[in-house]
Structure formats: structure tokens, C-alpha cells
LUMFIKE-97547 format. One record per residue: residue in three letters; x, y, z of N, C-alpha, C in turn. Coordinates in nm, 2 decimals, m for minus. Each point is the difference from the previous one (the first is absolute). Example, Ala and Ser with C-alpha at 12.3 -4.5 7.8 and 13.67 -1.06 7.14 Angstrom:
(atom 'ALA' (1.32 m0.57 0.78) (m0.09 0.12 0.00) (0.09 0.12 0.00))
(atom 'SER' (m0.04 0.11 m0.07) (0.09 0.11 0.00) (m0.08 0.11 0.08))
//
This chain:
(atom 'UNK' (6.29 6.28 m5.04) (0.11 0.05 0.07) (0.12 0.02 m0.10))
(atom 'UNK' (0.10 0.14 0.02) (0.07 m0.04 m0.10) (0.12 m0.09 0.07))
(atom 'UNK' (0.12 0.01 m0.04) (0.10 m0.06 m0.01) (0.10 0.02 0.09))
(atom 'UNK' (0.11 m0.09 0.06) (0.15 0.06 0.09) (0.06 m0.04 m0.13))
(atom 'UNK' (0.15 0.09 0.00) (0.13 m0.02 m0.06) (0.09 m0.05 0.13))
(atom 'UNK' (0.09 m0.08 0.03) (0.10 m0.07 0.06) (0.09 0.07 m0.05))
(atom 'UNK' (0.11 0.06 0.07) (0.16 m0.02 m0.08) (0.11 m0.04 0.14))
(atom 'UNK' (0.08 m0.04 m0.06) (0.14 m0.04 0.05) (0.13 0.11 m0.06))
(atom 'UNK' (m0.03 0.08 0.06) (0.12 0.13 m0.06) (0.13 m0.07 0.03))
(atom 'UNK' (0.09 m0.04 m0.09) (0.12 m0.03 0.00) (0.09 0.09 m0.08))
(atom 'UNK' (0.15 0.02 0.02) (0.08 0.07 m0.06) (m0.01 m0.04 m0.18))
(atom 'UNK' (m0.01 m0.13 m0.05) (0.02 m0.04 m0.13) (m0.16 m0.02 m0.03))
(atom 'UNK' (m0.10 m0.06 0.03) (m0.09 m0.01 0.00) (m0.09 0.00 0.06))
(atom 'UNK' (m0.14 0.03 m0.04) (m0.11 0.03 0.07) (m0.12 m0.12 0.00))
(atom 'UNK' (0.00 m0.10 0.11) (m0.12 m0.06 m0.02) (m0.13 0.03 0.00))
(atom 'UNK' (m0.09 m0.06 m0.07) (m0.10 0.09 m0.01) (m0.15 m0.16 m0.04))
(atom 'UNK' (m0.10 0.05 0.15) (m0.12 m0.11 0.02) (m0.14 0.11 m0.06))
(atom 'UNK' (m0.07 m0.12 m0.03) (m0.11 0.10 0.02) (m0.14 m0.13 0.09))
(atom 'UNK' (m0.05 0.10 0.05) (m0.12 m0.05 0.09) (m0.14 m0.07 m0.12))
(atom 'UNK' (m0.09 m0.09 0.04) (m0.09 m0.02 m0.14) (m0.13 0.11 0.09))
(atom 'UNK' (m0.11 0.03 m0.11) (m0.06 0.06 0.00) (m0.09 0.05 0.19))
(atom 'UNK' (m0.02 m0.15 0.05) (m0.07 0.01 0.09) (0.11 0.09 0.15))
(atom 'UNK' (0.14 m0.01 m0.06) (0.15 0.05 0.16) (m0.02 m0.14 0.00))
(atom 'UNK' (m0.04 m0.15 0.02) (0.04 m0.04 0.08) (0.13 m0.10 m0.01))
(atom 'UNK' (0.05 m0.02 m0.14) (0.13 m0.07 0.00) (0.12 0.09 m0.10))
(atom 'UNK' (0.13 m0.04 0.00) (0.11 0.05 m0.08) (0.03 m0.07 m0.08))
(atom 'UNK' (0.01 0.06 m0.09) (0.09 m0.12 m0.16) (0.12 0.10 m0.02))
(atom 'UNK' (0.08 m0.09 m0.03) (0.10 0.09 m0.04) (m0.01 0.06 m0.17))
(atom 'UNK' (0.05 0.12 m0.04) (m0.04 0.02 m0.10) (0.08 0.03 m0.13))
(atom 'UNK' (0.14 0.07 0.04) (0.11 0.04 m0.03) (0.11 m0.01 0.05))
(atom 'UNK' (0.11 0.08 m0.08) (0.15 0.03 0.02) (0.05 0.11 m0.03))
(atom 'UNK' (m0.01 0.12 0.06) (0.11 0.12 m0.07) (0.07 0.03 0.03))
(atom 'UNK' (0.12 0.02 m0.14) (0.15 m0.04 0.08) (0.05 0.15 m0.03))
(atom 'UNK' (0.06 0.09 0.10) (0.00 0.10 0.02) (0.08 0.08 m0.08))
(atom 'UNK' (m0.09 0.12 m0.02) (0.13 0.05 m0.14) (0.05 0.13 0.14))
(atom 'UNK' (m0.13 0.13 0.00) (0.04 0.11 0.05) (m0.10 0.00 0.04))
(atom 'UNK' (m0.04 0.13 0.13) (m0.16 m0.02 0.08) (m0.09 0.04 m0.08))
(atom 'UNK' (0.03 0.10 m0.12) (m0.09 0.05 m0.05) (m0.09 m0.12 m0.11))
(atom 'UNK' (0.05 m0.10 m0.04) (m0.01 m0.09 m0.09) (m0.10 m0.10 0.09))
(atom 'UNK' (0.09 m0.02 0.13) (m0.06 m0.08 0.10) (m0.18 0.06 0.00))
(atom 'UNK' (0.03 0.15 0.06) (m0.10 0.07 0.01) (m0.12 m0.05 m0.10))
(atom 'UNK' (m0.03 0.01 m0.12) (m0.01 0.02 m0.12) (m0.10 m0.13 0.01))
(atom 'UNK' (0.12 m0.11 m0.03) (m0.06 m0.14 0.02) (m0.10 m0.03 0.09))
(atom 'UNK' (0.04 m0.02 0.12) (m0.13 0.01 0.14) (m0.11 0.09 m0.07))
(atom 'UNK' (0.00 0.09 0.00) (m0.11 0.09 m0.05) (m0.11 m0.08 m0.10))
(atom 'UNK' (0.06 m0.05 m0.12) (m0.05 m0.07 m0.08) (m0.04 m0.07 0.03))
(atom 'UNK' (0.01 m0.14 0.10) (m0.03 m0.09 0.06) (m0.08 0.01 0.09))
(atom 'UNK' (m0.01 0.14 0.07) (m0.09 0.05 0.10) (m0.15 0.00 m0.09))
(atom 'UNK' (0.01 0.12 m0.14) (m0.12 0.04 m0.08) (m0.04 m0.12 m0.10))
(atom 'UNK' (0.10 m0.10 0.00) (m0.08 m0.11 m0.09) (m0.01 m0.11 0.08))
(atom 'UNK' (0.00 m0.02 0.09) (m0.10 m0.07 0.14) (m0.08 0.08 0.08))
(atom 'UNK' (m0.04 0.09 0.00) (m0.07 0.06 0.08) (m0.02 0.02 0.16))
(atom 'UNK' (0.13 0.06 m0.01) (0.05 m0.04 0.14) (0.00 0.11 0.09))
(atom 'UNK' (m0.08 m0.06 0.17) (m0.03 0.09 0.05) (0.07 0.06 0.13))
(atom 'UNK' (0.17 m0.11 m0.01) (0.08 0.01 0.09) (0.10 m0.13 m0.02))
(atom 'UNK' (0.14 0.10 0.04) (0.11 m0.05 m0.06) (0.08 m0.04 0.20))
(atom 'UNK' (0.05 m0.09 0.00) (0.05 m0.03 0.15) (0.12 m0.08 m0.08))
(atom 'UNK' (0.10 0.09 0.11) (0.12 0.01 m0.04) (0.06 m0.07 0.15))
(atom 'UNK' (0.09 m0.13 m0.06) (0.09 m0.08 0.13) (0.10 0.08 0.04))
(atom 'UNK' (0.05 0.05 0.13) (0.05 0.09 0.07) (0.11 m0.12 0.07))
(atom 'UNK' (0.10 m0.01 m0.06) (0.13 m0.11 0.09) (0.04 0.11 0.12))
(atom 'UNK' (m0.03 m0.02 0.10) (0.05 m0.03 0.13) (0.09 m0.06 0.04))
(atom 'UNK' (0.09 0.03 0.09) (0.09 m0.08 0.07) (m0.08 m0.08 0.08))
(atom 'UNK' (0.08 m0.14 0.03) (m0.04 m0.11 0.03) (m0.07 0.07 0.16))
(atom 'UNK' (0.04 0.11 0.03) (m0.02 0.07 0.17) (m0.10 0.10 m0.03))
(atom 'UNK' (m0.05 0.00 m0.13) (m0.15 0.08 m0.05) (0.11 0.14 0.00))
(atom 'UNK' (0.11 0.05 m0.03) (0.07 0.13 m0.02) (m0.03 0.02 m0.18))
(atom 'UNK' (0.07 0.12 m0.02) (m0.01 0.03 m0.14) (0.16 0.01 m0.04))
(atom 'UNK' (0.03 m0.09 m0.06) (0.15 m0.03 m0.07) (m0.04 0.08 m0.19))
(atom 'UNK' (0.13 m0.01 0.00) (0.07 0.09 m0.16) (m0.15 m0.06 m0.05))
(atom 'UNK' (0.00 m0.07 m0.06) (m0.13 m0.06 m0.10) (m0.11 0.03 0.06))
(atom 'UNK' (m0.05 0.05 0.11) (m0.15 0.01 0.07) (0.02 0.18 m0.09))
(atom 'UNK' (0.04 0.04 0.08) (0.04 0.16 m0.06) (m0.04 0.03 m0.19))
(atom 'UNK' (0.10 m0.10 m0.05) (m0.01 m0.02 m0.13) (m0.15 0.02 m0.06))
(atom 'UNK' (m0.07 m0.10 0.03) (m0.12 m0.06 m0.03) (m0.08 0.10 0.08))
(atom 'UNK' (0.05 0.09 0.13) (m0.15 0.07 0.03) (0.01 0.15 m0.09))
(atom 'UNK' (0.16 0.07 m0.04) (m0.01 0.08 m0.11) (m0.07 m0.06 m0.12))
(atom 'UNK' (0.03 m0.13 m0.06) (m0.09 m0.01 m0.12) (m0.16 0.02 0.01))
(atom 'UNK' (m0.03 m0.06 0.15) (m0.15 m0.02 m0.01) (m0.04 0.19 0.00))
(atom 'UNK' (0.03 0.09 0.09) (m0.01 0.12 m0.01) (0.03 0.06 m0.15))
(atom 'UNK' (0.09 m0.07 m0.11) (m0.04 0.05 m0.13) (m0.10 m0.06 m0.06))
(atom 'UNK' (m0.05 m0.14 0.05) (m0.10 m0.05 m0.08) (m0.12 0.08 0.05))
(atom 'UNK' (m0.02 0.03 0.13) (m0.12 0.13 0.07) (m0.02 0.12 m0.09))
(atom 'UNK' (0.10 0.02 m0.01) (m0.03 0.12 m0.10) (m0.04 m0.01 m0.17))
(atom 'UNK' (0.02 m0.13 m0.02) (0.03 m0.03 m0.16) (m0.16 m0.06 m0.06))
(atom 'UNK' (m0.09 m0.09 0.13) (m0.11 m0.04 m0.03) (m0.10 0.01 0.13))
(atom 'UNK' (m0.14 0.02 m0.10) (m0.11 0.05 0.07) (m0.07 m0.09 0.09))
(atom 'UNK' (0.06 m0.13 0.03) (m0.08 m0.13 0.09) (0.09 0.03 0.12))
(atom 'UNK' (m0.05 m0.03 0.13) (0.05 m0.01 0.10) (0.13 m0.09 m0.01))
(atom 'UNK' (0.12 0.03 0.07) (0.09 m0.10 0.05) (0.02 m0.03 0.13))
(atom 'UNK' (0.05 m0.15 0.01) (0.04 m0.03 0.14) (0.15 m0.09 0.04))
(atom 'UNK' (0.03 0.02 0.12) (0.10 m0.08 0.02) (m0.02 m0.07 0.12))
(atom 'UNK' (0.04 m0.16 m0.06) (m0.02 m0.10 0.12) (0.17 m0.08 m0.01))
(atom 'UNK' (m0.03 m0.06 0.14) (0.14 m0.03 0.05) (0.02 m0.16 m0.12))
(atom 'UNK' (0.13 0.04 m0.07) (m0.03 m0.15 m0.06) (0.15 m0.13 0.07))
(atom 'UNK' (0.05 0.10 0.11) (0.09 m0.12 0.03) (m0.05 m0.13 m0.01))
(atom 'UNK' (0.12 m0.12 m0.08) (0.02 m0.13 0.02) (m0.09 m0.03 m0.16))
(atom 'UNK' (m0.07 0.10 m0.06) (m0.04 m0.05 m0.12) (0.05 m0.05 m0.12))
(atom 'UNK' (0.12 0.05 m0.01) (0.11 m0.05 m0.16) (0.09 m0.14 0.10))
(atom 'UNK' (m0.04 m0.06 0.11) (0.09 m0.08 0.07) (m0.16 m0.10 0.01))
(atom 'UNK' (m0.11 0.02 0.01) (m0.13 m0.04 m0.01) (0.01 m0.12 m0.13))
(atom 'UNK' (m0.01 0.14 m0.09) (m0.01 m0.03 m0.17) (0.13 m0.07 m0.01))
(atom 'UNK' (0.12 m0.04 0.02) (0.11 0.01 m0.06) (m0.07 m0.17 0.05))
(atom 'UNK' (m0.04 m0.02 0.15) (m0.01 m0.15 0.02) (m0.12 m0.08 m0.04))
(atom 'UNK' (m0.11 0.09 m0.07) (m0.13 m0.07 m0.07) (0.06 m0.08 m0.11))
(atom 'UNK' (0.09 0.09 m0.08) (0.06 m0.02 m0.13) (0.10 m0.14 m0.04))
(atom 'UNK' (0.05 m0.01 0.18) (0.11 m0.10 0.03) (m0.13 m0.16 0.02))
(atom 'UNK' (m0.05 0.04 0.08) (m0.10 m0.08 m0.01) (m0.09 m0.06 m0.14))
(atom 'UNK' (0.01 0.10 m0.07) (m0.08 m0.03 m0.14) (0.10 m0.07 m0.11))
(atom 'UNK' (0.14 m0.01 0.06) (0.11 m0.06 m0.09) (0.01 0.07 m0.07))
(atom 'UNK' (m0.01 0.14 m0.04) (0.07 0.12 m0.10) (0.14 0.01 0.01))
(atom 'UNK' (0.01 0.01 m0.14) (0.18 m0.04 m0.01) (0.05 0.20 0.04))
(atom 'UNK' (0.14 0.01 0.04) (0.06 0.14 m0.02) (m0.09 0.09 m0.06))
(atom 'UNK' (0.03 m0.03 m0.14) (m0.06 0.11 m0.12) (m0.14 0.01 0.07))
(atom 'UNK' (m0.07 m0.08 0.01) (m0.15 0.01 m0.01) (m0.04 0.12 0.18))
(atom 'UNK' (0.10 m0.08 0.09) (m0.06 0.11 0.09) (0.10 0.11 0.03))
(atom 'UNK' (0.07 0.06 m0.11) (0.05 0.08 0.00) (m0.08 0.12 m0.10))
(atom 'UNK' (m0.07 m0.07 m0.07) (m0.16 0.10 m0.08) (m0.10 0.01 0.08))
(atom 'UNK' (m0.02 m0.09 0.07) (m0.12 0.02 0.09) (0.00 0.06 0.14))
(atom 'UNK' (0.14 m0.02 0.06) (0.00 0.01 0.14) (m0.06 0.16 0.04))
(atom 'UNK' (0.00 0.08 m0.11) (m0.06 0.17 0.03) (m0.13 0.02 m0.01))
(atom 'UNK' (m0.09 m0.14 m0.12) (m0.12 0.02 m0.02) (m0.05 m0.07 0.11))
(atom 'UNK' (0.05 m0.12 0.12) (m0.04 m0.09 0.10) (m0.01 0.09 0.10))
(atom 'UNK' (0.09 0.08 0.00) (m0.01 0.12 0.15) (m0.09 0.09 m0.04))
(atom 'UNK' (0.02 0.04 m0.11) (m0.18 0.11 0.02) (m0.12 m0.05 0.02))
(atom 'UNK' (m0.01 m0.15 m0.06) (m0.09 m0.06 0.04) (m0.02 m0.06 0.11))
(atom 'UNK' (0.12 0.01 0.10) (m0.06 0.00 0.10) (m0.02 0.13 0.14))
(atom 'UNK' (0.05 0.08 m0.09) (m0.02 0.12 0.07) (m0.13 0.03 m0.01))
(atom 'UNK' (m0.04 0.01 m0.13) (m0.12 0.06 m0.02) (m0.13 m0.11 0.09))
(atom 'UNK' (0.06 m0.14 m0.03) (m0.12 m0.11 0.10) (0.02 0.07 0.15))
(atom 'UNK' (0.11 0.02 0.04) (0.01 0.00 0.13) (m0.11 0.16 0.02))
(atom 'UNK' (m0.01 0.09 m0.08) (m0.10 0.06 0.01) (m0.10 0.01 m0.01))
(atom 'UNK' (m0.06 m0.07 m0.09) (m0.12 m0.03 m0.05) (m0.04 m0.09 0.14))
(atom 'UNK' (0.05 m0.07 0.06) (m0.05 m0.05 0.11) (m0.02 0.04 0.14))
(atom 'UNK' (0.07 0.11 m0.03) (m0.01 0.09 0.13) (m0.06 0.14 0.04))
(atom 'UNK' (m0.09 m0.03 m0.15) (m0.14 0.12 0.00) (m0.12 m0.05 0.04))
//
């Protein structure tokens, strides 16, 4: 089976999970911190053809009332240029409560500022992408 990509589309950076071989769990894998979409573009792609990846699921922030606020909008234009930019299916799942998820795993694990302030984008894709992975 091939592979999911996870991301967490944020204004400054992009979390980014990947699935292991079999779909059935997320590791987080990266950080890219955002230049321009085309770069953004570029990068994903790469990450797509050197994991062999056969779908990219993109967290879609929702208002707490399941609406589409400024950032939902944001993130569903990017996913519609990542549609057009690579050849694997994409998807979007609801990822309310995820970077508030991750933000409290990290609090839990005794991570100082700095440390979940590098991770807190790679914890939400990973759990976007689990929250998918488990709901196929």
C-alpha cells in the first residue's frame, strides 16, 4: 500500500505527517516554514515523489460551529492549488481542536516553549492524518 501525507496548512508553516507503509499509524515527519505557494507547492510535491505517496489529507479549521472562517477559506484555496500541482488524490478532513490537541500532548510531555513551538505544526498533522487513517 502506498503512503498518506498529513499537513496542517498554517499561515507561517506547514505541518507535515506521514502514514507508515501499512496507513495504519502517523509519525510526524517535518516542518516547512513558508516562503511563497509556489515553493510551498514544490516542497509537498517532493515529499509526495520521495515517499510514494498515494494521498495527501489536508486539516480543514473549521469554526468551533463546523462554519468556514478566514483560515478555512485560506487553506481550501491552497488545497485547490495543491489539486492542480500533484498527481495523488487530495483530501480534506475536519481538523478542529487539533493544534489545541497537540499543544496539550506536548504540555503533558513537559516540552519547554521553544520545543512545542517546533513541533506543535508537526503534532497536528499527525494527528490529522491519525484521525484519518482511522476512519477508513
Amino acid at each position: 500500500m502506498k503512503r498518506v501525507l498529513g499537513l496542517d496548512v498554517g499561515a507561517k508553516r506547514i505541518g507535515v505527517a506521514l502514514s507508515d507503509a501499512l496507513g495504519i499509524t502517523a509519525q510526524r515527519l517535518t516542518l516547512i516554514e513558508r516562503r511563497d505557494v509556489a515553493q510551498d507547492l514544490d516542497v509537498i510535491a517532493s515529499l509526495v515523489a520521495k515517499h510514494d505517496v498515494a494521498t495527501v489529507v489536508v486539516g480543514l479549521p473549521l469554526t468551533m460551529k463546523g462554519e468556514m472562517g478566514e483560515q478555512a477559506r485560506l487553506v481550501m484555496a491552497f488545497v485547490e492549488q495543491l489539486r492542480a500541482r500533484l498527481s495523488c488524490s487530495v483530501e480534506m478532513v475536519d481538523e478542529r481542536l487539533t493544534t489545541v490537541e497537540g499543544e496539550r500532548a506536548l504540555l503533558s510531555m513537559d516540552a519547554s516553549r521553544r520545543t512545542r513551538k517546533g513541533l506543535i505544526d508537526q503534532v497536528a498533522a499527525q494527528l490529522i492524518l491519525q484521525s484519518y487513517l482511522n476512519g477508513r
